[in-house]
N, C-alpha and C positions, 0 to 999 in steps of 0.2 A: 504493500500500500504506500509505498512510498513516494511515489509521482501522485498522491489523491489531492487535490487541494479541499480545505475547510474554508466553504464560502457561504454566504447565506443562502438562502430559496431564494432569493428576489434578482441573484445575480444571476439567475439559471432558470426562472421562470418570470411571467406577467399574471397577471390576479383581476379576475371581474365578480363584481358577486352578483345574482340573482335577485330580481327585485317585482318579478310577474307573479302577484297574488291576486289575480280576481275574485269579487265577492262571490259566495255560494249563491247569492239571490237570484243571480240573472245569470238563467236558464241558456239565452243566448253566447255567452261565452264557450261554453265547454262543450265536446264532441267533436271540435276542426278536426283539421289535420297538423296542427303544430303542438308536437310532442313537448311536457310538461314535464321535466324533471322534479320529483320531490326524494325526501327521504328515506321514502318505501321503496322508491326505483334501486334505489344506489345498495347495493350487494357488498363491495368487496373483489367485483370482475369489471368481466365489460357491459355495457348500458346499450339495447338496441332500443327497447321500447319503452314509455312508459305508463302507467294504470293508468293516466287522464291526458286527453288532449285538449286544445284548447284554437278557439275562434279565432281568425282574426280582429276578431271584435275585443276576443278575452286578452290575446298577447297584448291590443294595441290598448287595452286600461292601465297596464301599466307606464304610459305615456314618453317619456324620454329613458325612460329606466329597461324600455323595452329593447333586450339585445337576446339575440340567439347564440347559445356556445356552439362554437365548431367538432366537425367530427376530429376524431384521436386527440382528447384533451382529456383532461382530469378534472373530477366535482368530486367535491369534499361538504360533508355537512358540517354544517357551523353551528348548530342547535337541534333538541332534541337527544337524538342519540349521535352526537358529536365526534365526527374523528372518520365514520365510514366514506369508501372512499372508492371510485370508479372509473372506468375507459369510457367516455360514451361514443357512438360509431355512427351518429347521426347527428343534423343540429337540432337542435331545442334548448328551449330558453327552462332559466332556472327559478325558482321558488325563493323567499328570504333566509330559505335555509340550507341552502346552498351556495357555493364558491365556487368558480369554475377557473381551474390551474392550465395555462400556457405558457408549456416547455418554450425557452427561446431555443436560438439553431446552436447553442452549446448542450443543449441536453436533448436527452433519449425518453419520450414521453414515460414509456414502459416502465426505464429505468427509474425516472424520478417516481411512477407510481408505486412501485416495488420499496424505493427508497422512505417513501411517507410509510408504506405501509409498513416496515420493519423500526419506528418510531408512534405507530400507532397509538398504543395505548398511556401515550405522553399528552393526546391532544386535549381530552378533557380537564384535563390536572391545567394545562394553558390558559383553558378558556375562563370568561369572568363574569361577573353578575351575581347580584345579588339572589333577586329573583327568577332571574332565566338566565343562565351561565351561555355565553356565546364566543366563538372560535373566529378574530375577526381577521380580517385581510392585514393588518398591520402586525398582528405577531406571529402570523405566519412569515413573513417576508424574511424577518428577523429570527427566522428558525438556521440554526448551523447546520451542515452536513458537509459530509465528505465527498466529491465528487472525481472520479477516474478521468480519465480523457475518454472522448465521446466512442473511440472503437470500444473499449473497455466497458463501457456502459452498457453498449447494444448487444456485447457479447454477454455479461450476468442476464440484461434484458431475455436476451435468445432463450437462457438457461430456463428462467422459470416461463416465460410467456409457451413455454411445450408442455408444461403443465393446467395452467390456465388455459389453455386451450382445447384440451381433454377436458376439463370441465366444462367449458362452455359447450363444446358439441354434447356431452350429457345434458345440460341442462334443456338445450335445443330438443334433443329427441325426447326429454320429459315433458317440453312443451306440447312438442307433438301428437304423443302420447294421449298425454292429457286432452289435448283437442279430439284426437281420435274418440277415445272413452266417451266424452260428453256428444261428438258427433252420431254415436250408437244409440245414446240415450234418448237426445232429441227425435230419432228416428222412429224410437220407438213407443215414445210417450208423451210425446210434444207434436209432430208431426202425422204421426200414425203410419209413414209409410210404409214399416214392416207390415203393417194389416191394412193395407190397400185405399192410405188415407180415413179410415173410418174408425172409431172406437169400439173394438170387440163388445159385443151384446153383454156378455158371462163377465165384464170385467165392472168390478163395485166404484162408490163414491164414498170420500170420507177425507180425514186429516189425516196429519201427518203422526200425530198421535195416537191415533189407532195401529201404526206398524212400529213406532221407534218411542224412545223414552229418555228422559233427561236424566243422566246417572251425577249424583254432587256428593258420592262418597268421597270423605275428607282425609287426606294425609298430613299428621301436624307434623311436622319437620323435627320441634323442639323434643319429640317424645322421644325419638330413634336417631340423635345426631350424628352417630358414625357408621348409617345405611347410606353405601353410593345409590343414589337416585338417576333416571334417565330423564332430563328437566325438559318437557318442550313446553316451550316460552314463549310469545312471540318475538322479540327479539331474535331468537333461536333462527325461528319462520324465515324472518325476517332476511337477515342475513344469511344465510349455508342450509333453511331449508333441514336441519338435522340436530338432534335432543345433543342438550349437553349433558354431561354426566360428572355431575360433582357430590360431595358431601351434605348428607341434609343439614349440618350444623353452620352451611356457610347459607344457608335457603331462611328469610326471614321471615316468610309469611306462609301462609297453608297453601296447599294443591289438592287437584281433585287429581284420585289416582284413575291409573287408565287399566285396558286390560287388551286383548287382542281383537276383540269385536266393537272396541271402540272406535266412531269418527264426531272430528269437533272442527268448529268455527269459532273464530272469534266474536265475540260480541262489541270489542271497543272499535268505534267508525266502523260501521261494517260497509263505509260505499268504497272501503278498501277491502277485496276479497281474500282472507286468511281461510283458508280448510286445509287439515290435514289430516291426513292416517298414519295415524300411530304405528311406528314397528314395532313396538316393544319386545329389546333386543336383549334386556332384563327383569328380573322378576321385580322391580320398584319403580317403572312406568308411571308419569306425576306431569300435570300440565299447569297448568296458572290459572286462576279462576276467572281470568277475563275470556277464557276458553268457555262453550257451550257444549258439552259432554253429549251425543246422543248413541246410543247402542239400540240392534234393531231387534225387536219383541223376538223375532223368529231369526237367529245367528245366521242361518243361512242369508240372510238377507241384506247382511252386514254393506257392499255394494252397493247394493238397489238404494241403500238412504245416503251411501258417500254421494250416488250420482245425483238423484234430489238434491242434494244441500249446495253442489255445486252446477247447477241449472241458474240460468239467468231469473228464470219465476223468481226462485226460491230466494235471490238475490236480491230482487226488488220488494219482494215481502220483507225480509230482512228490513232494509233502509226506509221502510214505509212504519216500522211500528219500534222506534229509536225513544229515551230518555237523553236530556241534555239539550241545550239551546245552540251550540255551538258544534261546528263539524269536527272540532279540535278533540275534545272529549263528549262527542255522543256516543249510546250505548244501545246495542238492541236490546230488547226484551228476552228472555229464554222464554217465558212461559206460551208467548205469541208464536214461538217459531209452532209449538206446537199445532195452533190452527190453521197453517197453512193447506189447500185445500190438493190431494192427491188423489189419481186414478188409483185406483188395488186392483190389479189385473190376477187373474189365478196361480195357485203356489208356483205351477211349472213353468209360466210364463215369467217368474221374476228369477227362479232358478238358471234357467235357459240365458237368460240374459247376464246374469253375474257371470254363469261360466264363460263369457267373452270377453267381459270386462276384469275382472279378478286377474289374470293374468298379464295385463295392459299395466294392471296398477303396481304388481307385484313388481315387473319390471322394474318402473319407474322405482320404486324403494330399492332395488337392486343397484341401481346406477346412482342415488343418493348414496349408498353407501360407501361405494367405488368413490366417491368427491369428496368424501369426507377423507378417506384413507390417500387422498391424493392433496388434501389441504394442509394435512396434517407434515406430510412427506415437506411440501414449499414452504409452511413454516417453520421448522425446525432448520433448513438447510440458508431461508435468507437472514436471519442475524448472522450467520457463520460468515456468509460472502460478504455483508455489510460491515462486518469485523473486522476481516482479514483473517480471522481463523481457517477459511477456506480461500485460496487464491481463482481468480478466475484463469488463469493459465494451466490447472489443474482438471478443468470441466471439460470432459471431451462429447465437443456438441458443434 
């Protein structure tokens, strides 16, 4: 590491921050086609798309403030959950809680993404406020780092961006996936076109509570603090998509525990769509109670209510029966998910139909798990190159 200089961010990057916040009131903003960056987009990889787009009407409210970040750049959140950080590969404009990073022509975007990211868990401890702790463009600039000469950059870059990239084509083909999945279901319960357009005679009307039920069995943490627990969080979600596993003694609040025939949504903002299916890849499976626990009356069926709850219906029932005045902390109801109103088509027809989709999903947790074991691999290895404990003249790549 000898040829590294120690120079600031500012001398190796430019900084814009985000300032397109349209009000929720006006309907006409949102749905364009210019992609919205928030905090939920931003993972920890690369950014193609995001959960909300926005009008020209909605970009253009935010008035002079209104810029679009360029594709291959770096956004960093500045509040919230402060510090995540990401490629995006398309333009769009950012949120107030975002920062969008521009490598000048002395750095290697990849490079300096990789470089923030082995400094990560520094960014919060940065940040300030009393009331709302925020990560602002001016102590960023002022952050030291080491930087190689720019072949040297691109070549660590090269290193990890083969891994990152294996994850990203996972996550593609989970997107896929998952489209495939709900494209079956549509078909078959939304559309009818498995039954010739029409809704089968023999198939009943009812709720969603007639086949599935709200499980709020409670795990105290403080009773058993030296049980490793499998934590999904959102957060968790959030970010990598995969349970952490730590100590109950470091867990400060209760969870509902999960079991195998468990699927949950979040209930906080639900116009952000959170569902997962639990792997439970140990026997203390535990989620967060801002999760909605539902398990189906009949195990078999366990799919049939994953795909229901991730249907756009079931979506908008969601966001129609909310506590809270504010998108920031509104909340669905769990007891409403219940009334949601569902076809019950016959036991074989809902059998028939998991046995197509079950395997779609299982995949998809096969290849989560692949990313995790492949995250795990990139973080251990970039402190090492960022150190110098590992030379990049060493990396045969």
């Amino acid at each position: 590491m000898s040829n590294w200089k120690e120079k600031t961010l500012s001398e190796y990057c430019e900084f814009q921050e985000g300032y397109v916040n349209p009000p929720k009131g006006h309907s006409e903003y949102f749905g364009g086609d210019i992609k919205w960056c928030r905090a939920v987009d931003i993972n920890n990889g690369y950014v193609y798309s995001t959960s909300q787009t926005l009008t020209d009407a909605g970009f253009n409210s935010a008035k002079k403030s209104a810029v679009l970040f360029k594709p291959n750049t770096i956004v960093i959140t500045k509040s919230g959950t402060i510090g995540r950080l990401g490629i995006i590969k398309d333009y769009m404009c950012g949120n107030r809680a975002t920062i969008n990073i521009i490598p000048k022509n002395n750095a290697d975007v990849e490079f300096v993404f990789y470089l923030l990211r082995s400094r990560q868990n520094e960014f919060f401890d940065l940040a300030v406020g009393s009331v709302q702790k925020n990560l602002y463009v001016s102590i960023l600039e002022k952050m030291m780092f080491k930087f190689p000469s720019l072949y040297e950059q691109k070549k660590i870059a090269s290193f990890f961006s083969v891994i990152d990239k294996k994850i990203d084509i996972n996550n593609r083909i989970n997107r896929n996936l998952s489209e495939q999945a709900q494209a079956i279901y549509e078909s078959w319960f939304v559309s009818f076109e498995k039954f010739g357009g029409m809704v089968p005679l023999d198939w009943g009307e009812g709720v969603l509570g007639d086949i599935a039920e709200i499980k709020t069995t409670t795990f105290k943490p403080d009773k058993e603090p030296d049980v490793i627990v499998e934590h999904y969080s959102i957060p968790a979600l959030d970010e990598n998509h995969f349970p952490i596993f730590e100590l109950a003694e470091g867990i400060k609040s209760n969870k509902y525990l999960l079991n195998k025939n468990s699927v949950m949504i979040s209930k906080l903002n639900p116009d952000i769509k959170r569902i997962w299916r639990p792997m439970c890849l140990s026997d203390r499976p535990v989620c967060s109670t801002e999760f909605i626990v539902f398990e189906a009356k009949n195990k078999k069926n366990k799919d049939f209510i994953f795909s229901i709850l991730d249907s756009d219906n079931f979506s908008n029932h969601l966001c129609s029966h909310v506590t809270g005045s504010t998108g920031s902390r509104q909340r669905a109801v769990p007891k409403a998910t219940l009334d949601f109103k569902v076809l019950i088509p016959p036991s074989e027809v809902i059998e028939q139909f998991c046995s197509m989709v079950t395997p779609i999903y299982d995949l998809i947790g096969v290849n989560e798990i692949e990313n995790q074991r492949l995250s795990e691999l990139r973080d251990s290895l970039l402190p090492k190159l960022m150190s110098g404990e590992l030379d990049v003249s060493d990396l045969d790549i």
